[in-house]
Structure formats: C-alpha cells, structure tokens
N, C-alpha and C positions, 0 to 999 in steps of 0.2 A: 826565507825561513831560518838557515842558520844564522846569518847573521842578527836576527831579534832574536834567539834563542842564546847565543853568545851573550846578547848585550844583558837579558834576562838575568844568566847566570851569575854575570861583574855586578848588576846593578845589586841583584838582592844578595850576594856574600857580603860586599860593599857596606848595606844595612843591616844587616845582621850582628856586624863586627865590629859598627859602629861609627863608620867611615863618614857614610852618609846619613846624615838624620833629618828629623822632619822638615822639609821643603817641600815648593809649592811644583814641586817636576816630575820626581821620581819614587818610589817607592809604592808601598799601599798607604795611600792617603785619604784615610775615612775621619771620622769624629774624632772614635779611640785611642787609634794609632796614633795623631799628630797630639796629643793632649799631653803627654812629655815623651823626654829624650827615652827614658826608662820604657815606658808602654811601646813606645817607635821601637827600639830595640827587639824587644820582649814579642812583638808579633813578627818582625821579620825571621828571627831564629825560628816561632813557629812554623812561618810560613815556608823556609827555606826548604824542606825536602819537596814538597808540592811545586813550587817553583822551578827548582830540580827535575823533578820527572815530567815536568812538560816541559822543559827546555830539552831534555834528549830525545824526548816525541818528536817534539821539531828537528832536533840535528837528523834523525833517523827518518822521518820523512819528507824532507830536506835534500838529502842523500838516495834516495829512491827517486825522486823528480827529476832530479839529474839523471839518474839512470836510465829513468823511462822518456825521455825528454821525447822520443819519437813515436809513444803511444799518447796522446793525448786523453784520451775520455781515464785510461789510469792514472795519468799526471793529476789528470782534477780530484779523482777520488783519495788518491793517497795526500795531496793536501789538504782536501776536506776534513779526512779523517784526524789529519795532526793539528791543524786548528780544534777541531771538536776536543779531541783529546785534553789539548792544552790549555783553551776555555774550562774544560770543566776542573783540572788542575786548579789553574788559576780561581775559581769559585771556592774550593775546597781549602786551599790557601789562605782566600782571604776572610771564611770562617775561622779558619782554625788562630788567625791573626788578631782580628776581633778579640776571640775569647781570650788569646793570651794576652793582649793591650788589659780587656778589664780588671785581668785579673794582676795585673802588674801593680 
C-alpha cells in the first residue's frame, strides 16, 4: 500500500509539472486527457490534490497494517477501508480531470 501510494504521488506531480505526458502507461488516460499536451497537463494539476489524499490514506493505512500485523480481521478492515478511500479519491480525480482537459 505505501509503496503504490508513493509511486501515486511521483507519478502524478510528474504529470502535473509536465515531466510526463500523454503516454499509453501512466497517468489518467481517458479521451480528454490524451487529446493534447495542454488538456494532459491541465487535468493532472486538477487531479493532483485528489491524488494526494488518497495517496496519504494509503501511507496512513499502510502504516496501521503494520502495526496491527498480529490482529488480522483489523488488518483486513483498515485496508479495506484505504482502498475504498482511495478508489473513491481516485473517481473524484479523475472527474474533476475530465473537466479541466475540456476545458483546456
């Protein structure tokens, strides 16, 4: 969980800043987003706080699995819970990346 929540972080400042642009690997890769460098841009900075708070949901329960490593039925729930979290992050993200692609 940390570690995809790290890579989360690098990949979408990465795009945001410009590093990385539309390719067929990484980033949000819809219609709008890939349809220029400008719109690719223009959603990732959208999406970047969203991105953000579910990559620290995950560091944060990430961090608690480890701790509880010896209670199991809590290990499953607190990662359930930061998946859910982060999923629905990521959904909110990639609205709000959408919009700013078209309106780019």
């Amino acid at each position: 969980m940390i570690a995809a929540a790290v890579a989360m972080i690098v990949i979408g400042n990465m795009a945001a800043t410009g590093r990385i642009g539309p390719n067929p690997g990484v980033g949000i890769r819809t219609k709008d987003t890939r349809r220029s460098e400008k719109a690719w841009q223009a959603a990732h900075v959208a999406a970047k706080p969203f991105v953000q708070f579910g990559a620290v949901v995950m560091i944060a329960c990430g961090c608690v699995v480890f701790a509880l490593s010896s209670e199991p039925a809590a290990l499953y729930g607190v990662a359930l819970v930061g998946v859910v979290l982060m999923a629905i992050a990521m959904l909110l993200g990639t609205v709000a990346a959408n919009r700013a692609a078209r309106a780019a």
